[in-house]
C-alpha positions as CSV (number, residue, x, y, z in Angstrom):
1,X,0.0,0.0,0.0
2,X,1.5,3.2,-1.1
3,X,2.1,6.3,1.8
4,X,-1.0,8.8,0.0
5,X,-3.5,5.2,0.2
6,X,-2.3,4.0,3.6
7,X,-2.8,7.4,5.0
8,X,-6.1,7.8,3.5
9,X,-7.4,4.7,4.9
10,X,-5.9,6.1,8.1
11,X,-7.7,9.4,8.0
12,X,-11.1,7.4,7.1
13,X,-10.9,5.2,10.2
14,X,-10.5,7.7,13.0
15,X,-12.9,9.9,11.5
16,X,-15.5,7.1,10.3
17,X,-15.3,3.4,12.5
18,X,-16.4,4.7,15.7
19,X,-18.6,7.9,14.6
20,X,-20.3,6.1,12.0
21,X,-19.8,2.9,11.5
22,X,-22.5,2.2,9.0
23,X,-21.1,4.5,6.7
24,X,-17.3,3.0,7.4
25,X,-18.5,-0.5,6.3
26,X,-19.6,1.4,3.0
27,X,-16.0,3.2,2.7
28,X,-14.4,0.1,3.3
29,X,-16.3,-1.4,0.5
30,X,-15.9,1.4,-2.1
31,X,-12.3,2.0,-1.1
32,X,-11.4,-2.1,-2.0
33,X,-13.8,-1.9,-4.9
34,X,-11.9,0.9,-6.6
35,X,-8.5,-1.0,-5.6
36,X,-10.5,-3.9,-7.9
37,X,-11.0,-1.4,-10.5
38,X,-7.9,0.5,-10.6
39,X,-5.5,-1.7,-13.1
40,X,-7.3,0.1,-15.8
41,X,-5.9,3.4,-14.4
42,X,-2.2,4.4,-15.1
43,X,-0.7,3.7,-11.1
44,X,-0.3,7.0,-10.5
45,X,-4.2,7.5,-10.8
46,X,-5.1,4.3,-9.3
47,X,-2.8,5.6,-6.1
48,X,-5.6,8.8,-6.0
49,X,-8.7,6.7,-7.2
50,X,-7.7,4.5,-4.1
51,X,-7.0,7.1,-1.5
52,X,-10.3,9.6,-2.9
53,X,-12.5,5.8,-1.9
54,X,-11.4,5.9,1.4
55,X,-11.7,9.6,2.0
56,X,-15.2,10.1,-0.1
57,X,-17.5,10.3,2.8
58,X,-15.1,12.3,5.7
59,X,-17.6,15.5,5.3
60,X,-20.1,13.0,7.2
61,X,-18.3,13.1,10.1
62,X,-19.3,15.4,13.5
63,X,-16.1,17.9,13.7
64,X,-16.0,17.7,9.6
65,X,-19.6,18.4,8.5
66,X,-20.1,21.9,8.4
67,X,-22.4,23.3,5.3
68,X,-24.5,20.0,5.0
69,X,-22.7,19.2,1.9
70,X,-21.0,16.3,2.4
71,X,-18.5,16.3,-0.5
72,X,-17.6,20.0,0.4
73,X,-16.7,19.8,3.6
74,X,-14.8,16.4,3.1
75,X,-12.6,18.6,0.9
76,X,-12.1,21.5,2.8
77,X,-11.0,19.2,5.6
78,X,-8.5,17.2,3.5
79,X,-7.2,20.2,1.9
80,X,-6.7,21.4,5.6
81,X,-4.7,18.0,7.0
82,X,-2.8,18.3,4.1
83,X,-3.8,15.7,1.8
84,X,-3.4,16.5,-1.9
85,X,-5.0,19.1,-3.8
86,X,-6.1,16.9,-6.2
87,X,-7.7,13.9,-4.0
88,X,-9.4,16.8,-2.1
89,X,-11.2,18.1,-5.1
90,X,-11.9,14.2,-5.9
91,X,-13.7,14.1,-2.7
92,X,-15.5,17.5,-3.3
93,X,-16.9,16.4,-6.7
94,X,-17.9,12.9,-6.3
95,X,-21.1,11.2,-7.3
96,X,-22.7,14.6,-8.6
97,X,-21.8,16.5,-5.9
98,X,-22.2,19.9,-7.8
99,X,-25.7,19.0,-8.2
100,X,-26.8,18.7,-4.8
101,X,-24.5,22.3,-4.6
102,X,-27.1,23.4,-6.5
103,X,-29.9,22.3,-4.5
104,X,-27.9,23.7,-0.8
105,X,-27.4,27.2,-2.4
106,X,-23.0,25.9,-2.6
107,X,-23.0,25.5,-6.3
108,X,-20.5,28.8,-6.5
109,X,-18.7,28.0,-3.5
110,X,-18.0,24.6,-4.6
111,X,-16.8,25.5,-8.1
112,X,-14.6,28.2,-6.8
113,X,-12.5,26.2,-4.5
114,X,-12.5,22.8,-6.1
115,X,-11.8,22.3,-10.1
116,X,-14.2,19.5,-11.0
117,X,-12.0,16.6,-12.8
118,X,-13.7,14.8,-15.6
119,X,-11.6,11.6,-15.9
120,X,-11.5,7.8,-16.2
121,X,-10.1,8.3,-12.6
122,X,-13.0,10.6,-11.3
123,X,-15.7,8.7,-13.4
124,X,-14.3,5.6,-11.6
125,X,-14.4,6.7,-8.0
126,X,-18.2,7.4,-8.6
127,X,-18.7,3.5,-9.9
128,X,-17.0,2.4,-6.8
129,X,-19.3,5.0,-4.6
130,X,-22.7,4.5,-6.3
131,X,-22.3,1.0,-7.3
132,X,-21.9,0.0,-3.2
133,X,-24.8,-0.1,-0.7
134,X,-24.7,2.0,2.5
135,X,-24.1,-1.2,4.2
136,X,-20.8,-1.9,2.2
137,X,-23.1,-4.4,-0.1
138,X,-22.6,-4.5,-3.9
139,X,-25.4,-3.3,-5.5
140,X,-26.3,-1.9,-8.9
141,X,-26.3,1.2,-9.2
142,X,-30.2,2.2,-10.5
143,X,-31.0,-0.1,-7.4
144,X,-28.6,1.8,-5.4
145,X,-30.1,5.1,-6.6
146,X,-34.2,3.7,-5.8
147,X,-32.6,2.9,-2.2
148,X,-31.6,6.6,-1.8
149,X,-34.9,7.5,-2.7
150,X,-36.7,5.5,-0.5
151,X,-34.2,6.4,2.2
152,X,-34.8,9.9,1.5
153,X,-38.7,10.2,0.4
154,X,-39.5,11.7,-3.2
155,X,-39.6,15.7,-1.9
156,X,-36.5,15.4,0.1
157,X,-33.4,17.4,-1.2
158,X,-31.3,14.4,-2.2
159,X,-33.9,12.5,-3.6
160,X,-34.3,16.3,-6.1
161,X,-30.8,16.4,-7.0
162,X,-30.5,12.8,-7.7
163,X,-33.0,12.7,-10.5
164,X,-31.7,15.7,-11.8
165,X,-28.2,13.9,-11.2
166,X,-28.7,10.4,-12.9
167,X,-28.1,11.1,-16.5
168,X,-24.6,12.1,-15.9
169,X,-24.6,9.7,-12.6
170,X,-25.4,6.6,-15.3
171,X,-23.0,7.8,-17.9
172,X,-19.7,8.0,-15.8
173,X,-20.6,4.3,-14.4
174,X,-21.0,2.9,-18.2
175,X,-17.8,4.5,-19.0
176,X,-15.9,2.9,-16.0
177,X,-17.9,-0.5,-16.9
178,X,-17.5,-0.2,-20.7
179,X,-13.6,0.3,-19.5
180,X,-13.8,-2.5,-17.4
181,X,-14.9,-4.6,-20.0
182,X,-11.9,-4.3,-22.4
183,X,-9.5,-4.4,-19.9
């Protein structure tokens, strides 16, 4: 495991196993499914993919979650700590993040602070995310998206930006699948 992974998984478990351990069951998952799907990364970019999984849900955290926006406030925190400028803006942008922005009123703030990354290596950090359950279960991911809805109810903030969300959600998991397929 390189330093920038084995410190990421670091970070993730004192901020995640004891605060939340149903969400660190669901890093856990996502961080070793993006380790699965990382060989059709170049290493360097498998290295981030890997550390981004682990750190993807920090913002959760109590002493992390500030504006309500998960993927904001994860990185703002990792920038803070020190971790890379560019795993930080991983974390900031995954899974659609700058649509539930919209919805919180962040959408400026988020763009501002973060550049949003469209690569094989962001597209396949939001497979590993929205392809695993919050119980660290594989599921697919329109099942994983009708499970956030039913979590959530159909008026609920998340439940708005994720059908605004899915088109782009669904095309960045059949890139990293078609990917997968040829590899």
């Amino acid at each position: 495991m390189s330093g920038l992974v084995a410190r990421a998984a670091e970070l993730a478990e004192e901020q995640l196993a004891a605060a939340l351990p149903r969400r660190w069951r669901h890093v856990q998952t996502v961080a070793g499914k993006a380790g699965e799907v990382s060989h059709v990364l170049d290493p360097t970019d498998a290295e981030v993919l890997v550390a981004a999984a682990w750190l993807h849900d920090v913002g959760y955290t109590p002493g992390v979650a500030d504006t309500g926006l998960h993927a904001l406030d994860g990185g703002r925190w990792l920038r803070r700590v020190g971790v890379s400028d560019r795993v930080a803006a991983l974390v900031a942008h995954h899974s659609c993040a700058l649509f539930e922005a919209e919805e919180r009123g962040l959408r400026d703030e988020l763009a501002a602070e973060f550049p949003q990354e469209h690569s094989l290596t962001a597209d396949a950090l939001w497979y590993a995310d929205m392809t695993t359950g919050p119980d660290g279960h594989d599921v697919a991911v329109l099942d994983r998206l009708a499970e956030i809805e039913q979590r959530y109810g159909p008026d609920h903030l998340v439940t708005r930006f994720w059908v605004r969300a899915r088109p782009t959600l669904l095309e960045a998991v059949e890139r990293t699948t078609d990917r997968l397929a040829v590899s």
